[in-house]
C-alpha positions as CSV (number, residue, x, y, z in Angstrom):
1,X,14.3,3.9,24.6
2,X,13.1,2.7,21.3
3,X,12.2,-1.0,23.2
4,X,9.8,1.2,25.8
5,X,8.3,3.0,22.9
6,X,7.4,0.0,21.0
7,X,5.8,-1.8,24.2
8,X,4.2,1.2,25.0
9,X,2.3,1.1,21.5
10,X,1.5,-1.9,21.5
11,X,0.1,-2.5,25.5
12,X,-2.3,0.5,24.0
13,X,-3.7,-2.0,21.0
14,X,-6.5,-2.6,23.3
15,X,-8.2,0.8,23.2
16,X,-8.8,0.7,19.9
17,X,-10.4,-2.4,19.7
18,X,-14.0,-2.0,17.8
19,X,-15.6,-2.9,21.3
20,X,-13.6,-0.7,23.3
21,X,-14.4,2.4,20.9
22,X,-18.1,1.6,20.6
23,X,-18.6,1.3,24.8
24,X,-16.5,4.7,25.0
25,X,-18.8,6.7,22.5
26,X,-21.6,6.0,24.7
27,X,-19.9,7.5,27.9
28,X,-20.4,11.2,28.4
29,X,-17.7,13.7,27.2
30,X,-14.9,14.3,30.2
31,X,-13.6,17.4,30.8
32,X,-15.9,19.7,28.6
33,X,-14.6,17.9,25.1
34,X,-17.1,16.5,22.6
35,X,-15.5,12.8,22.1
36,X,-14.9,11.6,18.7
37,X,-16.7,8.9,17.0
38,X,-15.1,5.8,16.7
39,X,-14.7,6.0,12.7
40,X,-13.1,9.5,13.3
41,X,-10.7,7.9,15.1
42,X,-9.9,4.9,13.7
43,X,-9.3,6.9,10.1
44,X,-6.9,9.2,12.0
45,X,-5.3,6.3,13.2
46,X,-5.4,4.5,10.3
47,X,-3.6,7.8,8.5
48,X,-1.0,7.7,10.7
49,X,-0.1,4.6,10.4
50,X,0.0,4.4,7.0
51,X,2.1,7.2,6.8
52,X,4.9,5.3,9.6
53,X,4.5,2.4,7.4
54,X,6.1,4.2,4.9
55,X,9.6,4.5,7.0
56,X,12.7,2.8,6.4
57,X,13.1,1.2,10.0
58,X,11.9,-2.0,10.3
59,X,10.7,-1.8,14.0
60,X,8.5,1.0,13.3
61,X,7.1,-1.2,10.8
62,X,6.8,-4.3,12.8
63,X,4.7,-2.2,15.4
64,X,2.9,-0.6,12.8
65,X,1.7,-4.0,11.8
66,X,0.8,-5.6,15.3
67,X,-0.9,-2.5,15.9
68,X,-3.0,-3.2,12.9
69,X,-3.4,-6.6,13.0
70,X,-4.9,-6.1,16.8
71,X,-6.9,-3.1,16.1
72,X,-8.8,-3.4,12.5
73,X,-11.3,-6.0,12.0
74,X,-10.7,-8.8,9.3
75,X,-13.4,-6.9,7.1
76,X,-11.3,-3.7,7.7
77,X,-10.0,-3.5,3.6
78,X,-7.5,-0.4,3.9
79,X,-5.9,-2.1,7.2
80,X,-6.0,-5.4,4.8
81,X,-4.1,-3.8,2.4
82,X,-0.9,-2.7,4.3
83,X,-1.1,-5.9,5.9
84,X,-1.0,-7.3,2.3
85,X,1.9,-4.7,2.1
86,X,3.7,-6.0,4.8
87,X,3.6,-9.2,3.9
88,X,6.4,-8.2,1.2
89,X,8.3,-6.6,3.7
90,X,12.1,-8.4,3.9
C-alpha cells in the first residue's frame, strides 16, 4: 500500500509545476469555487511538507524530497533549505 501511495505522490509532481499552476489560475473557477492562487497553494504545500519532513520514516522523507525537488524552482529558498536538510539525512 505504502509503494501505491508513494507513486501516487509523486506521478502528481507535475501539477504543481510553476507552469502548470500559472496556466490553471487563468482558467475560470469549476464548480462554483474561487481557485486559489498559485502562491496560496504552493505555501500550503510547502507547510505540509515540511511538517512530513519532520517524520521518522525514511520513505515519507524520500517522497517528500522528490516532490520538492520537482515542484519548487531553484530560486525557491524555503524548498532549498529542506533540501539542504535532507542532504544530512542518513
Amino acid at each position: 500500500m505504502r509503494l501505491f501511495i508513494r507513486e501516487a505522490l509523486l506521478h502528481i509532481v507535475e501539477a504543481f509545476r510553476p507552469e502548470v499552476l500559472a496556466k490553471s489560475a487563468e482558467h475560470p473557477a469549476r464548480m462554483g469555487t474561487p481557485p486559489l492562487a498559485p502562491h496560496v497553494l504552493r505555501g500550503q504545500m510547502l507547510d505540509l511538507l515540511t511538517t512530513q519532513f519532520e517524520s521518522d520514516d525514511p520513505m515519507l522523507r524520500y517522497v517528500v524530497i522528490r516532490f520538492i525537488e520537482g515542484t519548487f524552482t531553484s530560486s525557491h529558498a524555503p524548498s532549498r533549505y529542506l533540501l539542504l536538510m535532507a542532504s544530512a539525512d542518513t
